[in-house]
C-alpha positions as CSV (number, residue, x, y, z in Angstrom):
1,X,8.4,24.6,0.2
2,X,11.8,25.2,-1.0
3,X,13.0,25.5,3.3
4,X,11.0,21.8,3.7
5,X,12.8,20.3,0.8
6,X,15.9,20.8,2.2
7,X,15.6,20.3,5.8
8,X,13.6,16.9,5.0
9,X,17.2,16.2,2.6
10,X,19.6,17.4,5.7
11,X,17.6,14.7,8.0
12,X,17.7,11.9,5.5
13,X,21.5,12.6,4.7
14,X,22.4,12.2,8.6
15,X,20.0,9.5,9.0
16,X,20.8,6.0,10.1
17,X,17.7,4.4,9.2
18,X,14.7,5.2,7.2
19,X,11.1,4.1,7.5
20,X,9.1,4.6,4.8
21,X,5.3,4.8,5.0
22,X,3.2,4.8,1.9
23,X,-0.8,5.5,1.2
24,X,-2.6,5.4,-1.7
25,X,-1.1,8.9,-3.0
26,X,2.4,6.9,-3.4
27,X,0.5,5.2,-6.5
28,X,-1.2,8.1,-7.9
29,X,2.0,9.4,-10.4
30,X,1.9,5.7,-11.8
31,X,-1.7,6.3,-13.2
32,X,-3.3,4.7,-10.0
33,X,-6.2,5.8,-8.4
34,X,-6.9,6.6,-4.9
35,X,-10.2,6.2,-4.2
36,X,-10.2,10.1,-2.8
37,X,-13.8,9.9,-1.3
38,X,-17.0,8.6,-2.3
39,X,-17.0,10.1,-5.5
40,X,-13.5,10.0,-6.7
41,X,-14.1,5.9,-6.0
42,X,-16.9,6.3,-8.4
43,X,-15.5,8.0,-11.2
44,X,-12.4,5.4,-11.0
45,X,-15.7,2.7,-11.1
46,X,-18.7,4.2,-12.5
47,X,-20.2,0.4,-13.5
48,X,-20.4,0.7,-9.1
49,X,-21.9,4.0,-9.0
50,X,-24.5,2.9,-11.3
51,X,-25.3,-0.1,-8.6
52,X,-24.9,2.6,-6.1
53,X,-21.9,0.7,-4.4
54,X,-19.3,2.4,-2.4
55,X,-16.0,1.0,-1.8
56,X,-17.4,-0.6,1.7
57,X,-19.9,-2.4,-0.1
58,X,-17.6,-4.2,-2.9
59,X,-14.3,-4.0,-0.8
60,X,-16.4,-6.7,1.6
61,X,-15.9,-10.4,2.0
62,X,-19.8,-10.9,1.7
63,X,-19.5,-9.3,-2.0
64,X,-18.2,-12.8,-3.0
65,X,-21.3,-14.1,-1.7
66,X,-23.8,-11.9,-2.4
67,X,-22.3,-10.5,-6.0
68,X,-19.3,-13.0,-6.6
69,X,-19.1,-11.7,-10.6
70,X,-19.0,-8.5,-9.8
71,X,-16.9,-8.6,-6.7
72,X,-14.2,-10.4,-8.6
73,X,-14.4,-7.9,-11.6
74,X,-13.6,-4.9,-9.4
75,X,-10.4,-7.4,-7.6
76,X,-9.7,-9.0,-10.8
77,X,-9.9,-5.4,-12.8
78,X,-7.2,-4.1,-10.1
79,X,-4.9,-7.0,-10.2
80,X,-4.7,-7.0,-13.5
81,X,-4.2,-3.3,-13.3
82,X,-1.1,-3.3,-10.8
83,X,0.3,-6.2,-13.2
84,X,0.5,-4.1,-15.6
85,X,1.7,-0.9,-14.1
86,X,5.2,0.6,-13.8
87,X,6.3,2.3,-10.9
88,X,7.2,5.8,-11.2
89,X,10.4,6.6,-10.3
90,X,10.5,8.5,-7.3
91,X,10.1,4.4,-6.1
92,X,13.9,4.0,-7.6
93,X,15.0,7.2,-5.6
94,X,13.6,6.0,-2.5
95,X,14.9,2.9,-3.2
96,X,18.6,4.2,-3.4
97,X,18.2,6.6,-0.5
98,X,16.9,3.2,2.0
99,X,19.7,1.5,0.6
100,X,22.7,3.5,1.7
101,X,21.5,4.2,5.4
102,X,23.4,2.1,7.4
103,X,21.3,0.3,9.7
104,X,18.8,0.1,6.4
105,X,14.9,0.8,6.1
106,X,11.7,-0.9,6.3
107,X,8.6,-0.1,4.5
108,X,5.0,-0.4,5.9
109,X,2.1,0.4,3.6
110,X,-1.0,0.0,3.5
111,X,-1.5,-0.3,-0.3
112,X,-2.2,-4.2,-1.6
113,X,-0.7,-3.7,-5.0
114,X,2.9,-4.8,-4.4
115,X,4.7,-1.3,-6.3
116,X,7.3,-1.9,-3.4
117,X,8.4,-5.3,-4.4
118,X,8.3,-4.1,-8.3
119,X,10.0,-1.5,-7.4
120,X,13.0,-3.7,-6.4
121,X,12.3,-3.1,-2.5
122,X,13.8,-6.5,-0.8
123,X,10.9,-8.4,0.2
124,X,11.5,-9.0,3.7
125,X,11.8,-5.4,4.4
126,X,8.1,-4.6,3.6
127,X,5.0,-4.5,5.6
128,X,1.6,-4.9,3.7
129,X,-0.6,-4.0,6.2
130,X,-4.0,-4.4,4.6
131,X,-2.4,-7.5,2.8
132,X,-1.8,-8.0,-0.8
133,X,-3.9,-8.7,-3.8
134,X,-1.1,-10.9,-4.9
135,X,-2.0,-13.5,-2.7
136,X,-5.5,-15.5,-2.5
137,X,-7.4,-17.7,0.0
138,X,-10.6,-19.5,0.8
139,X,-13.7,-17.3,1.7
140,X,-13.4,-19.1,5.0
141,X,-10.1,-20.4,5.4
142,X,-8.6,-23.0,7.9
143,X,-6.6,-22.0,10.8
144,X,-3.6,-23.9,9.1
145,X,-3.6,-22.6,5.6
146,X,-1.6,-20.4,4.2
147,X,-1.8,-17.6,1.7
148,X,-1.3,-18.8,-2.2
149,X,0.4,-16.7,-4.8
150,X,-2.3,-15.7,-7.6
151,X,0.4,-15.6,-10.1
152,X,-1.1,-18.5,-12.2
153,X,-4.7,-16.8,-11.8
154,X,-5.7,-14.5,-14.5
155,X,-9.1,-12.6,-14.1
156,X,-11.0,-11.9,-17.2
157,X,-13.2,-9.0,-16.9
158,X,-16.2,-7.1,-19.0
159,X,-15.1,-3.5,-18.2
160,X,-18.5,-2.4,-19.8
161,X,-20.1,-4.3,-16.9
162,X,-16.9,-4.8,-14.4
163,X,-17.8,-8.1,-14.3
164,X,-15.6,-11.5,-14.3
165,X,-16.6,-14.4,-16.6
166,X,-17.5,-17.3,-14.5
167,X,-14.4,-19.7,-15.8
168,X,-11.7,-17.2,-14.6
169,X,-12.9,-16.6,-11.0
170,X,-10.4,-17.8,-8.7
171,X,-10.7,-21.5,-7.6
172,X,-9.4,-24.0,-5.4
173,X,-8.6,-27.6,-6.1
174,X,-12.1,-28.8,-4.6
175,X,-13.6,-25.5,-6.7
176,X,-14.4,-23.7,-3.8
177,X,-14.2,-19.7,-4.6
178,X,-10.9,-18.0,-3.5
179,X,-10.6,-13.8,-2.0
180,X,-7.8,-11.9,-2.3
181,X,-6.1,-12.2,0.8
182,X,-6.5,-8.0,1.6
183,X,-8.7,-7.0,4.8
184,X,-11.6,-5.9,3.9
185,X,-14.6,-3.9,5.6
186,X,-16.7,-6.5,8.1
187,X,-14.0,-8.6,7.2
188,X,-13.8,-11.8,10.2
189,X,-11.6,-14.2,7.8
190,X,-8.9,-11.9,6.9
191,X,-5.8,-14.5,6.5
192,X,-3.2,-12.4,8.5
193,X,-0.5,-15.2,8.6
194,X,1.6,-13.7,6.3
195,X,1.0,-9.4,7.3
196,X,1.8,-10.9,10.5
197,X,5.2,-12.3,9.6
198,X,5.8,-8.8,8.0
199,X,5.1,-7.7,11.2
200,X,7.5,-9.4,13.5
201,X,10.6,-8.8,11.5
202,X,9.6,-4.9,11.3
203,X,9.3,-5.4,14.7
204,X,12.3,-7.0,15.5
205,X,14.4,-4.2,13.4
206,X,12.6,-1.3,15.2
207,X,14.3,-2.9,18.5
208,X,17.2,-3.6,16.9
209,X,17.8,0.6,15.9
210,X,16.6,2.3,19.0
211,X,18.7,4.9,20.0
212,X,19.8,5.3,16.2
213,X,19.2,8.4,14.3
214,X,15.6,7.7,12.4
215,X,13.9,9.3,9.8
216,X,10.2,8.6,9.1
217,X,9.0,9.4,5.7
218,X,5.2,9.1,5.1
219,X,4.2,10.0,1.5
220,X,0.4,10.0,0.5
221,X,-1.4,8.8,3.3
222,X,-5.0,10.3,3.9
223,X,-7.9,9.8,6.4
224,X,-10.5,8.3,5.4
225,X,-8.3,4.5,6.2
226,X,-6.2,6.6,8.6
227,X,-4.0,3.4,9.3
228,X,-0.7,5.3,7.8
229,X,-1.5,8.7,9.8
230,X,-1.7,6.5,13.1
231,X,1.6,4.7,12.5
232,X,3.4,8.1,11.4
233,X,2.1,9.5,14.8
234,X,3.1,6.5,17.0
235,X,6.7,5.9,15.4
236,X,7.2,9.7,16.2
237,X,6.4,9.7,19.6
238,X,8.5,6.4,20.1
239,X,11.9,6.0,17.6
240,X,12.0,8.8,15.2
241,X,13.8,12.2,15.3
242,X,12.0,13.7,12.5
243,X,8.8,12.7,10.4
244,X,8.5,13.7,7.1
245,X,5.3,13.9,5.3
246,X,4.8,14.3,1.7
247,X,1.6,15.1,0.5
248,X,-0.5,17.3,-1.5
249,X,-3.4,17.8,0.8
250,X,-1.0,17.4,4.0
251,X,-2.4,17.3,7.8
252,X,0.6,18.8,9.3
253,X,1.1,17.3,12.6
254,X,5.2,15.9,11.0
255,X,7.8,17.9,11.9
256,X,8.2,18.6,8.3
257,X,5.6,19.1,5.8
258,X,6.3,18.8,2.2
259,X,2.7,19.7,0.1
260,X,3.6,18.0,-3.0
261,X,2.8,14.9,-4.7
262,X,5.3,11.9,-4.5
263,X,7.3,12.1,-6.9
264,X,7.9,15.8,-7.4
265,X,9.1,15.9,-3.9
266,X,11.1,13.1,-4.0
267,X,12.7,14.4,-6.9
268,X,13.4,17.9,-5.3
269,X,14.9,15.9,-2.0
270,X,17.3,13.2,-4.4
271,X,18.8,16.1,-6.0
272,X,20.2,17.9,-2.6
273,X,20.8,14.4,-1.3
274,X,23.0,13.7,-4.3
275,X,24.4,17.1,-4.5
């Protein structure tokens, strides 16, 4: 592994830009879960297993129909979770690798629980995706609305049940139930106003680089929501000179493959990129 570490830290050194793509394995040395399967979902949420509901069934607009407590105790159980967690550090070494390439990095994740922007990543150098639990809107929204901040929201939840007391569902004004504004499975109201502003200025600064050297570096992403994989595979083929992938359980189509989790190989790669 020793041979990947420092190829992957030769590359980034004589890199001009850096793109940075992040699963649900770039969470996992925080304390987060990543819903590894079926059954690694249900021992993060065994109050589901006991319903018998996968992560399709909950992670579903028609949840806040159907099972509105219970769909907002699972989303109001992981806001308050991400609130409350610290990002580990290999997001500060990334952070000061971006920083110093000269025509600069962008980030495109598919994780909702805004690490990145903790983290002290500049906010319009991120990509969310699958959106971010951050944000709310209607079950049905207007084709003129906007995402809100949930800031001012704060979910109470009965972990013995996973479910949210009535009073501290999300609301509008008119008391009409809010989402979080994160694509879901069978999901036809998604909100994608603000993913696809991310989108357009990631856009604009892949133009603005080609013919640079490029660097791809995509830590934790898995298959089961292969969106990560595919854009690691298309940025390849298009801008980059060398894709990195971190990963403990790799699939080993990058040019280099690091089988680690985050933040011991970020660690390893800092250290010769400092040296």
């Amino acid at each position: 592994m020793m041979d990947a570490i420092k190829r992957a830290a030769d590359d980034i050194v004589n890199a001009d830009a850096i793109i940075i793509l992040a699963g649900a394995g770039m969470g996992v040395d925080s304390g987060l879960p990543d819903f590894r399967g079926k059954e690694g979902f249900w021992k993060a949420y065994p109050m589901l297993k006991n319903h018998r509901l996968r992560f399709s069934d909950i992670a579903n607009p028609e949840a806040f129909l159907k099972r509105p407590t219970l769909a907002w105790g699972f989303y109001g159980h992981r806001l308050n979770l991400y609130r409350n967690t610290v990002p580990h550090d290999g997001f500060a070494m990334l952070k000061a690798i971006a920083e110093s390439k000269p025509d600069g990095y962008f980030v495109y994740t598919s994780n909702v629980d805004g690490q990145f922007q903790k983290a002290g990543f500049a906010e319009d150098r991120i990509v969310e995706c699958h959106g971010s639990i951050h944000h709310l809107h209607h079950l049905e929204p207007e084709a003129w609305e906007e995402p809100i901040s949930a800031d001012n929201y704060h979910v109470e939840v009965d972990m013995e049940t996973l479910r949210a007391s009535y009073e501290s569902m999300p609301t509008a004004r008119n008391g009409d139930l809010l989402r979080p504004n994160i694509m879901m499975f069978n999901d036809w109201y998604w909100l994608d106003s603000r993913t696809s502003a991310q989108q357009q200025r990631y856009n604009h600064w892949l133009v603005s680089i080609q013919g640079k050297q490029i660097v791809v570096v995509e830590i934790g992403a898995g298959d089961t929501i292969a969106t990560i994989r595919y854009q690691a595979r298309n940025l390849r083929q298009r801008y980059a000179q060398t894709l990195i992938q971190i990963n403990p359980n790799p699939d080993k189509y990058a040019d280099v493959v690091i089988k680690a989790g985050a933040l011991s190989a970020l660690s390893q790669i800092q250290a010769l990129v400092n040296a």
